[in-house]
DODREN-283715 format. One line per 2 residues: number of its first residue (from 1); for each residue y, x, z of N, C-alpha, C. Coordinates in pm, whole numbers, plus 50000, padded with zeros to 5 digits. Layout:
BEGIN
NUM = Y/X/Z/Y/X/Z/Y/X/Z  ... .
***
This chain:
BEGIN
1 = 56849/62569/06281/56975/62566/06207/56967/62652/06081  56906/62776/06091/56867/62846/06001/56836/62798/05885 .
3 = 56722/62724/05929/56610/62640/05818/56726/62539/05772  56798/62449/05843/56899/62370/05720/56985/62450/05646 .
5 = 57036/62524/05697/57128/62610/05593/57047/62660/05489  56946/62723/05483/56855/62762/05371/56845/62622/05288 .
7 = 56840/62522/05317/56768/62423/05221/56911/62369/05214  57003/62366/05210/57149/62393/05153/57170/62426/05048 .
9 = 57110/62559/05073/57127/62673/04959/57039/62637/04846  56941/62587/04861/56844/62570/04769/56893/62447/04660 .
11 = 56916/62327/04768/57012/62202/04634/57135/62260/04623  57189/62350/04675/57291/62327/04608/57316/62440/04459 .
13 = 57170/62517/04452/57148/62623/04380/57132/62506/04217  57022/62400/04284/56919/62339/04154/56970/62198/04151 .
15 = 56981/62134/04280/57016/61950/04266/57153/61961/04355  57254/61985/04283/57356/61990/04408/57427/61831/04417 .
17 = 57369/61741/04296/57405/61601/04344/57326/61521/04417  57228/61572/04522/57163/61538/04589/57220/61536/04793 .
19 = 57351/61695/04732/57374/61722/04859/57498/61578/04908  57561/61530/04790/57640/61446/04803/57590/61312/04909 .
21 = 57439/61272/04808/57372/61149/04855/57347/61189/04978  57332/61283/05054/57287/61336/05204/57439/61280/05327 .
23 = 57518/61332/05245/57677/61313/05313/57650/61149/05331  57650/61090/05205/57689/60948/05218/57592/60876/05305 .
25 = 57479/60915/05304/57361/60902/05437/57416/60911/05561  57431/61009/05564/57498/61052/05707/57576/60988/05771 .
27 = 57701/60935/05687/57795/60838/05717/57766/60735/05806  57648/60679/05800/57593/60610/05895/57483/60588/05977 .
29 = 57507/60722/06039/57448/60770/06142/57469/60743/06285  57375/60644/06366/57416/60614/06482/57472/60748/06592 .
31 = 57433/60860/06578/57465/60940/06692/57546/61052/06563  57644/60932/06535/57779/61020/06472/57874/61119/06464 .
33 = 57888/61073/06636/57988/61125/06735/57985/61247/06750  57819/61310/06778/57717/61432/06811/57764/61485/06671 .
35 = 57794/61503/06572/57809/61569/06447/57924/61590/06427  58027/61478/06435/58172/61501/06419/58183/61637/06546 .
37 = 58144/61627/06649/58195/61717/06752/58172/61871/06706  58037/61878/06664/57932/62001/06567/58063/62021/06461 .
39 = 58093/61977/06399/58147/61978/06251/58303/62001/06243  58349/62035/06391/58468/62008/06426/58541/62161/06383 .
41 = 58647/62145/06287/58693/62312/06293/58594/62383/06088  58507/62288/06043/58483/62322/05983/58549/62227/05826 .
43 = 58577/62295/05711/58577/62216/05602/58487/62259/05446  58499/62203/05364/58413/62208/05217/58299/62235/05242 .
45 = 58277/62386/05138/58124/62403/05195/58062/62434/05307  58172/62546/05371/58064/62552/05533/58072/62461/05621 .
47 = 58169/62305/05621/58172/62187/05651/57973/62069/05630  57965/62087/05549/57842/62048/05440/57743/62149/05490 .
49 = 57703/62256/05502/57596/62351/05543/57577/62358/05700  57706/62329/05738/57693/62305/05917/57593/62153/05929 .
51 = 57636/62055/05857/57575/61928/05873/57453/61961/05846  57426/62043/05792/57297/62030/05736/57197/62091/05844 .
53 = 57249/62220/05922/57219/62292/06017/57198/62194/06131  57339/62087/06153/57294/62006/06280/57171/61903/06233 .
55 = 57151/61870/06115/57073/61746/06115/56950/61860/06166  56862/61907/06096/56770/62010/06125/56743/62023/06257 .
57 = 56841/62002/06350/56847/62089/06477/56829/61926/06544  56880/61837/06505/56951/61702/06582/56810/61639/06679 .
59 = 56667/61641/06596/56523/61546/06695/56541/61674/06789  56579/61777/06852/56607/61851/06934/56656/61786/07012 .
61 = 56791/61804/06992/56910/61729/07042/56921/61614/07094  56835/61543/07046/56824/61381/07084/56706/61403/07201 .
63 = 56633/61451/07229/56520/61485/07362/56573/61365/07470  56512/61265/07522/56498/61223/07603/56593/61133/07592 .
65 = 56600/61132/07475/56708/60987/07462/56643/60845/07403  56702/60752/07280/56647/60650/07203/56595/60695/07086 .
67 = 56618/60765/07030/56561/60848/06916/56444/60963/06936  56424/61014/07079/56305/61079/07102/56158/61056/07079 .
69 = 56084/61108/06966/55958/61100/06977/55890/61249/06995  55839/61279/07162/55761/61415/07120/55657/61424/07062 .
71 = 55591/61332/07030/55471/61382/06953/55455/61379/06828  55600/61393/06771/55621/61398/06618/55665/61510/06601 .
73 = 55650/61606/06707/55721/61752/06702/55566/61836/06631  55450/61807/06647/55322/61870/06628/55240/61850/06540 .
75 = 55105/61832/06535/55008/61848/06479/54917/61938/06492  54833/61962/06601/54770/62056/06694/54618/62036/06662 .
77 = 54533/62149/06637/54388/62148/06641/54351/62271/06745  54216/62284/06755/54181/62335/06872/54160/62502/06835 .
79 = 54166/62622/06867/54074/62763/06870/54031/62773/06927  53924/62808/06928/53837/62861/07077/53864/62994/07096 .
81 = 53855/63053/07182/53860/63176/07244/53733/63250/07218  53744/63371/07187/53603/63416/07148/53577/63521/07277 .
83 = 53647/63581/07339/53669/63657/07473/53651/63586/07557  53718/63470/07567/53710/63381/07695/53691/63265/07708 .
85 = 53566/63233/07660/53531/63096/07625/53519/63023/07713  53533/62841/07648/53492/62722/07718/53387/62641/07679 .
87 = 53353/62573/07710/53237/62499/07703/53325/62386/07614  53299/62380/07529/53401/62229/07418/53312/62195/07338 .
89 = 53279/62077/07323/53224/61951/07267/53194/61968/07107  53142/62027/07005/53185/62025/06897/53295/61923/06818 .
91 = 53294/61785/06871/53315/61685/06800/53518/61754/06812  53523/61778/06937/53683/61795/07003/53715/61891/06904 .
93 = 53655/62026/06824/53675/62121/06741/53754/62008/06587  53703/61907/06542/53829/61853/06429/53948/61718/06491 .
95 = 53931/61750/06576/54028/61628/06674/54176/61660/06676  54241/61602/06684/54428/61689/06639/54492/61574/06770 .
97 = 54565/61669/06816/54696/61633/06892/54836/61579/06839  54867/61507/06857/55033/61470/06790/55039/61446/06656 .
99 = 55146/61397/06651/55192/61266/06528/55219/61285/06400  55253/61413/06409/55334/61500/06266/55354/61446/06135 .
101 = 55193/61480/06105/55154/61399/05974/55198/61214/05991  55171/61137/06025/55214/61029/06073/55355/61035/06075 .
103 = 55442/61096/06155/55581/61064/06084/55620/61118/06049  55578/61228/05943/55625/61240/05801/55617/61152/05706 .
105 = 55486/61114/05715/55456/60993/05577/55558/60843/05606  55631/60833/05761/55704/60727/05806/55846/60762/05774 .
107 = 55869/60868/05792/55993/60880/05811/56060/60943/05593  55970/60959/05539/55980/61010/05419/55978/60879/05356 .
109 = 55898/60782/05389/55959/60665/05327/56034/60546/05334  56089/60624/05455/56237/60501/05503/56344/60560/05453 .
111 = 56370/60663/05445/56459/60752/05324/56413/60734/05192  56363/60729/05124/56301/60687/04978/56318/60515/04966 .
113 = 56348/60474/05078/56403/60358/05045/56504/60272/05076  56605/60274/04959/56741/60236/04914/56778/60109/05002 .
115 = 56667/60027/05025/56706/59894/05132/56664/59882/05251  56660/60015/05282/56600/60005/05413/56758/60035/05511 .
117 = 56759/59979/05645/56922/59989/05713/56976/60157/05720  57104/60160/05687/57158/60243/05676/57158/60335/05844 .
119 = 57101/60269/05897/57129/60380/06043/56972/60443/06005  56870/60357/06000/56756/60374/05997/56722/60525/05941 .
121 = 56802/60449/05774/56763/60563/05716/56822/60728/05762  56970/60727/05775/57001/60830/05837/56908/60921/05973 .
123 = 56851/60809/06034/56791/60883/06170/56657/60952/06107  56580/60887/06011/56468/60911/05920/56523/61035/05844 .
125 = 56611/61052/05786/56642/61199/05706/56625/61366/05802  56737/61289/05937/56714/61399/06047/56570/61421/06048 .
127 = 56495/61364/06090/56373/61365/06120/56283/61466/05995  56292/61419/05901/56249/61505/05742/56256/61590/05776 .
129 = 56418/61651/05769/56426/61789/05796/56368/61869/05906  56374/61794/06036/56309/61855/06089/56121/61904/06102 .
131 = 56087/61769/06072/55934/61789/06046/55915/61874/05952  55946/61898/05812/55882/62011/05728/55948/62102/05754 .
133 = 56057/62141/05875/56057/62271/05958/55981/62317/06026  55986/62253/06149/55877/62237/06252/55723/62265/06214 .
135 = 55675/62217/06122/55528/62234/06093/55453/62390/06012  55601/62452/05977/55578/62564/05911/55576/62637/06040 .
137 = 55576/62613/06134/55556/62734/06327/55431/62706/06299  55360/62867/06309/55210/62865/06338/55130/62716/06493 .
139 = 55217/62787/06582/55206/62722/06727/55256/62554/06725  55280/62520/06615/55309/62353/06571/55191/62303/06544 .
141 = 55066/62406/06512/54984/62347/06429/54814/62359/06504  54865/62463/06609/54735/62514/06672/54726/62579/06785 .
143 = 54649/62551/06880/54659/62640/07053/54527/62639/07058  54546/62691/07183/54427/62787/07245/54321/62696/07337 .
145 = 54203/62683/07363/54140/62685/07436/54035/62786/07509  54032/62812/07631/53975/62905/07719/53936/62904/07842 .
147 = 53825/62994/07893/53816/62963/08020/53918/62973/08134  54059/63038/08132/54165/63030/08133/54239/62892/08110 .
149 = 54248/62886/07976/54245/62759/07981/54203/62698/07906  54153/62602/08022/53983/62481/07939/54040/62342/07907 .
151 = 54220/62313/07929/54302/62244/07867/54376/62247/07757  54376/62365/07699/54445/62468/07596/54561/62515/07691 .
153 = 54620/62564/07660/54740/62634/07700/54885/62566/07593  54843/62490/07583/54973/62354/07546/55077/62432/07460 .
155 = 55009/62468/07297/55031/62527/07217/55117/62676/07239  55040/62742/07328/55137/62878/07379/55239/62832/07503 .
157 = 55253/62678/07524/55376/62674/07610/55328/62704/07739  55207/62733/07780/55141/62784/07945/55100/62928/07957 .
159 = 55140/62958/07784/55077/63084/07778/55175/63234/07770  55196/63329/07891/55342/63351/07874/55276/63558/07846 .
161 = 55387/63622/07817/55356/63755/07723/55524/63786/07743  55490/63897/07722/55615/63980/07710/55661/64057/07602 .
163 = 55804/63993/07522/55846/64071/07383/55804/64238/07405  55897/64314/07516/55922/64412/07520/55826/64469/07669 .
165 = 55799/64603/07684/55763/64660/07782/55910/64651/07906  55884/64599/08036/55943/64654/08143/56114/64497/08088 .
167 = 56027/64408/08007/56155/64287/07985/56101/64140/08045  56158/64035/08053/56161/63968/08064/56029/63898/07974 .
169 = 55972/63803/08096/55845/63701/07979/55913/63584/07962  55808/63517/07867/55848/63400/07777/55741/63372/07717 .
171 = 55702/63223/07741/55591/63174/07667/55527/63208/07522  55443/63234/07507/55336/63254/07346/55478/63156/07218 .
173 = 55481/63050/07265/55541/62901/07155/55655/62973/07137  55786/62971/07249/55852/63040/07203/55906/63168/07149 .
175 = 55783/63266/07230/55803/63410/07138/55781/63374/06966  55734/63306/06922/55700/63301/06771/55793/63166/06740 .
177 = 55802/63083/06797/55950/63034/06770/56059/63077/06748  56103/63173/06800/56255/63272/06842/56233/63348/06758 .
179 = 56124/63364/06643/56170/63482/06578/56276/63527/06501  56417/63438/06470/56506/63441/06394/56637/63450/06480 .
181 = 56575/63462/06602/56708/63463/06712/56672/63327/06793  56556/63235/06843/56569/63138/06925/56682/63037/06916 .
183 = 56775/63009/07018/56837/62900/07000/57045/62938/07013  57003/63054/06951/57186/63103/06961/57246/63036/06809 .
185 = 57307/62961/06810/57358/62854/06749/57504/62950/06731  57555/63083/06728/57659/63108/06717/57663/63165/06562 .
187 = 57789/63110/06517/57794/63146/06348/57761/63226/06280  57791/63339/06316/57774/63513/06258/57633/63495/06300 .
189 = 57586/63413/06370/57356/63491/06375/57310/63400/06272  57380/63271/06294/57295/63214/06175/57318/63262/06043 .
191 = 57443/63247/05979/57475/63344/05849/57394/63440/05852  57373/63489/05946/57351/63652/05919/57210/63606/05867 .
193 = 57139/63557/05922/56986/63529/05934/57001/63456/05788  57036/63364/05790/57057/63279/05644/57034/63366/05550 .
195 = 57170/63455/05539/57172/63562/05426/57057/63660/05406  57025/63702/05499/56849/63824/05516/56750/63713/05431 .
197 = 56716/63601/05548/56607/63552/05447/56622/63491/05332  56723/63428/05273/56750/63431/05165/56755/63543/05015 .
199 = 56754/63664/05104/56755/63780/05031/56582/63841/05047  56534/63824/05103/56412/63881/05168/56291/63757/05053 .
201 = 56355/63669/05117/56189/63542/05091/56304/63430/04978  56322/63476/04857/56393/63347/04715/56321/63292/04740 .
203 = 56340/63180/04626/56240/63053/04637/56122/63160/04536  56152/63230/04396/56056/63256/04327/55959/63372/04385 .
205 = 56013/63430/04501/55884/63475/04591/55772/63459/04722  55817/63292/04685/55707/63240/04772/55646/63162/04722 .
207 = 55516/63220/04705/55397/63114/04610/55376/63094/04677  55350/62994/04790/55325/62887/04901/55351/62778/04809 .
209 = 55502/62764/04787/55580/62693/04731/55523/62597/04569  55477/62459/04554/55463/62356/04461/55559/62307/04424 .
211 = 55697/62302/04522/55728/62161/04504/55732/62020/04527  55597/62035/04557/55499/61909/04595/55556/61901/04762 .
213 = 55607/61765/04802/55642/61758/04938/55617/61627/05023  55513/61567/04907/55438/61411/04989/55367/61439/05134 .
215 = 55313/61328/05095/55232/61328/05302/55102/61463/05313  55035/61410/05159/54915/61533/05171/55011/61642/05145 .
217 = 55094/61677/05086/55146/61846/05116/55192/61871/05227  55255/61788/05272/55266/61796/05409/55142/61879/05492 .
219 = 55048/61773/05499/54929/61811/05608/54864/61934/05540  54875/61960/05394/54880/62159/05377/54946/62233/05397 .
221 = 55059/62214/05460/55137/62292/05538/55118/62319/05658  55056/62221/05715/55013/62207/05861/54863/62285/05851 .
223 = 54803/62260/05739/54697/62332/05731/54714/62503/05738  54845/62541/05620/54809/62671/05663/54926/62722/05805 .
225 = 54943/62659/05866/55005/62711/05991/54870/62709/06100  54840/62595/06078/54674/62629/06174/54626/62745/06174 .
227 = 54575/62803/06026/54518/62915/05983/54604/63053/06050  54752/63005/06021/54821/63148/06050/54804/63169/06234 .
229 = 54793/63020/06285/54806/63052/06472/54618/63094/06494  54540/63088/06409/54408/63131/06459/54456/63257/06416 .
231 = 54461/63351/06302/54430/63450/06258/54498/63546/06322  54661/63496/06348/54761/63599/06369/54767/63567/06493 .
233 = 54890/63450/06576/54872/63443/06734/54822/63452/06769  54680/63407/06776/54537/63408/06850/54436/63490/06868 .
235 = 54532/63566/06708/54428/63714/06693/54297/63672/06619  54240/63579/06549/54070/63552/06572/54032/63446/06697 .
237 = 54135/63409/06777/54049/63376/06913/54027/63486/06984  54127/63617/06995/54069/63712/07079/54207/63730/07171 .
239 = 54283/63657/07158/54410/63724/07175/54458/63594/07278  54528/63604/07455/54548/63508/07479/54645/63584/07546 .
241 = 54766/63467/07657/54865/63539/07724/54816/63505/07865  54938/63566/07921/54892/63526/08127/54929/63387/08155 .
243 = 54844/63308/08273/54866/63252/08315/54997/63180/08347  55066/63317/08415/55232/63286/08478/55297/63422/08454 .
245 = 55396/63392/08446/55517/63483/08392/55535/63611/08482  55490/63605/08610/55466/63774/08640/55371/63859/08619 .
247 = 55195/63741/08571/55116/63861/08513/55108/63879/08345  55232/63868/08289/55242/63878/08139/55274/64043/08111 .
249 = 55183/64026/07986/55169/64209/07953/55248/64207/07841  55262/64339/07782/55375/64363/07701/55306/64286/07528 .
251 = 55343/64257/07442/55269/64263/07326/55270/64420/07244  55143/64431/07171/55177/64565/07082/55259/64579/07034 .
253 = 55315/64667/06976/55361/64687/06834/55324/64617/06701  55178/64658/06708/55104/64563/06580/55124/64401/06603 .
255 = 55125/64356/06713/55114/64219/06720/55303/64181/06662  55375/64221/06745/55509/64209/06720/55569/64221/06616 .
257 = 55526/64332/06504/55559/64328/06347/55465/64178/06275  55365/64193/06313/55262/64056/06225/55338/63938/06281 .
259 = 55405/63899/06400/55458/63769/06459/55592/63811/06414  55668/63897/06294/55796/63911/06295/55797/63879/06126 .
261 = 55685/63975/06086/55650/63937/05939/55633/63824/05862  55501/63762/05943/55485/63606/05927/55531/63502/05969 .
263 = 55669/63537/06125/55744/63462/06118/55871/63394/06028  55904/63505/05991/56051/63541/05889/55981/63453/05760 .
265 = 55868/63434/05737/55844/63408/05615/55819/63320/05616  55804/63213/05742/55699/63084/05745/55877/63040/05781 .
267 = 56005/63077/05871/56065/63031/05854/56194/62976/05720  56217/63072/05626/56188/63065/05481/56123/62982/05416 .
269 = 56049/62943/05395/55930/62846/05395/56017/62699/05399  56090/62718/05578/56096/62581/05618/56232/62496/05539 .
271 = 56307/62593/05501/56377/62584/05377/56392/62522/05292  56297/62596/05229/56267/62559/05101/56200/62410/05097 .
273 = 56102/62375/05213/56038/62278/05178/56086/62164/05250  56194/62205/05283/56315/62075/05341/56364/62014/05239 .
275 = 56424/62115/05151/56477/62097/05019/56391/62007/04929  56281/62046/04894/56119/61988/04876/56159/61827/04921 .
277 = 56148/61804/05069/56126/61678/05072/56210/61605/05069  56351/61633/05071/56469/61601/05015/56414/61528/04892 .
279 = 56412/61588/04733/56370/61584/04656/56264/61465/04674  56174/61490/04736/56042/61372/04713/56125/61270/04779 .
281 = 56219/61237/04883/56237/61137/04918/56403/61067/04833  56452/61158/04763/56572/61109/04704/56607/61137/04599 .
283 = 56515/61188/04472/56535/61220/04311/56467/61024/04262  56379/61015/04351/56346/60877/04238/56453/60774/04227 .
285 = 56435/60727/04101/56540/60606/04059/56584/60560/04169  56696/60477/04264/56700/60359/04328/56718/60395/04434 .
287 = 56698/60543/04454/56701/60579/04552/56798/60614/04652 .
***
């Protein structure tokens, strides 16, 4: 939700007649109902920034319904473990898991196009937003393999650690997921969060940032989230969690600032380059 409200902020900073064409999209949106209910109690702009928050949030939301695809949530390559190795195939080392790239380049151009059915396109916009969110999570882009586990550990989701000493565990995926507060959807956290990274990470201090938001920028986004889940989650490949949630150890300090640092910033990121593909899919003529 975070991440749509940021890319809110962003058209409505530079293309704010873009946020209009989004509304009139929306309008015909098969799972309508799900938004009016979201949207209920709100008007003008924080009416418009909530929508924007639910679309972002909505391939969530839809889980296990007609609109569910999980393997458009990813784009997964392999690490090896350098502590606890497996025996893996070289060839399996450039092999990728899930759809990502694939429906981005699908879903970016059923929105980019003006005659394509109006439900279609609406369900295709949700989707946008969410994919060039989603792909900026290190753990979207890359997991573990080990003698532990010689299946990977299903991008951190088998792999469980503990925020705090003497607290509660929680999988690798979602500790670096949650870094903005996880899934508390209550007003005052998202604002709050909105406003920090907005103040923390502008658009003019993130040279990540082209502009550029086609299929290949895409899959460089995915590229450097790979990079960030080897170097930082993974440690190098040195760094793995427990099995099961009672033998999970605490994380450092050091690990917990680097997964707080590079989280905050990769979510920022997801923002901006929502906004991004906004833009690539709805500045051209006709569109």
């Amino acid at each position: 939700m975070v991440t749509g409200a940021m890319a809110y902020d962003d058209l409505a900073k530079a293309d704010p007649a873009l946020i209009a064409r989004i509304e009139a999209i929306m309008a015909d949106h098969p799972d309508k109902a799900r938004f009016e209910r979201g949207l209920a109690g709100y008007s003008g702009e924080a009416r418009t920034r909530r929508l924007f928050e639910l679309m972002a949030r909505w391939p969530d939301d839809a889980r296990e319904g007609p609109y569910d695809h999980p393997g458009w949530h990813y784009w997964l390559r392999l690490i090896p473990s350098r502590t606890d190795p497996a025996t893996i195939p070289p060839a399996m080392l450039t092999m990728t898991t899930g759809q990502a790239v694939e429906a981005y380049r699908l879903n970016l151009a059923t929105v980019s196009d003006a005659y394509a059915p109006a439900a279609d396109r609406a369900v295709s916009l949700c989707w946008l937003f969410h994919l060039a969110g989603d792909i900026q999570q290190p753990l979207h882009a890359g997991h573990l393999v080990s003698g532990r586990f010689p299946l990977t550990d299903r991008a951190g989701g088998n792999s469980f650690v503990r925020p705090t000493t003497g607290g509660d565990a929680t999988n690798l995926h979602a500790y670096w997921d949650n870094v903005v507060g996880g899934d508390n959807e209550d007003d005052a956290n998202v604002e709050a969060v909105r406003l920090r990274l907005g103040h923390a990470w502008p658009r003019s201090a993130l040279v990540e940032l082209s502009g550029k938001a086609d299929p290949e920028a895409f899959r460089a986004w995915a590229d450097e989230s790979f990079e960030l889940a080897r170097s930082a989650a993974y440690a190098g490949g040195t760094y793995e969690g427990a099995t099961t949630p009672a033998a999970a150890m605490p994380v450092s300090p050091g690990y917990e600032t680097s997964r707080r640092s590079i989280g905050e910033r990769r979510v920022a990121l997801s923002g901006h380059r929502i906004a991004d593909a906004v833009r690539a899919a709805l500045s051209s003529q006709g569109a």
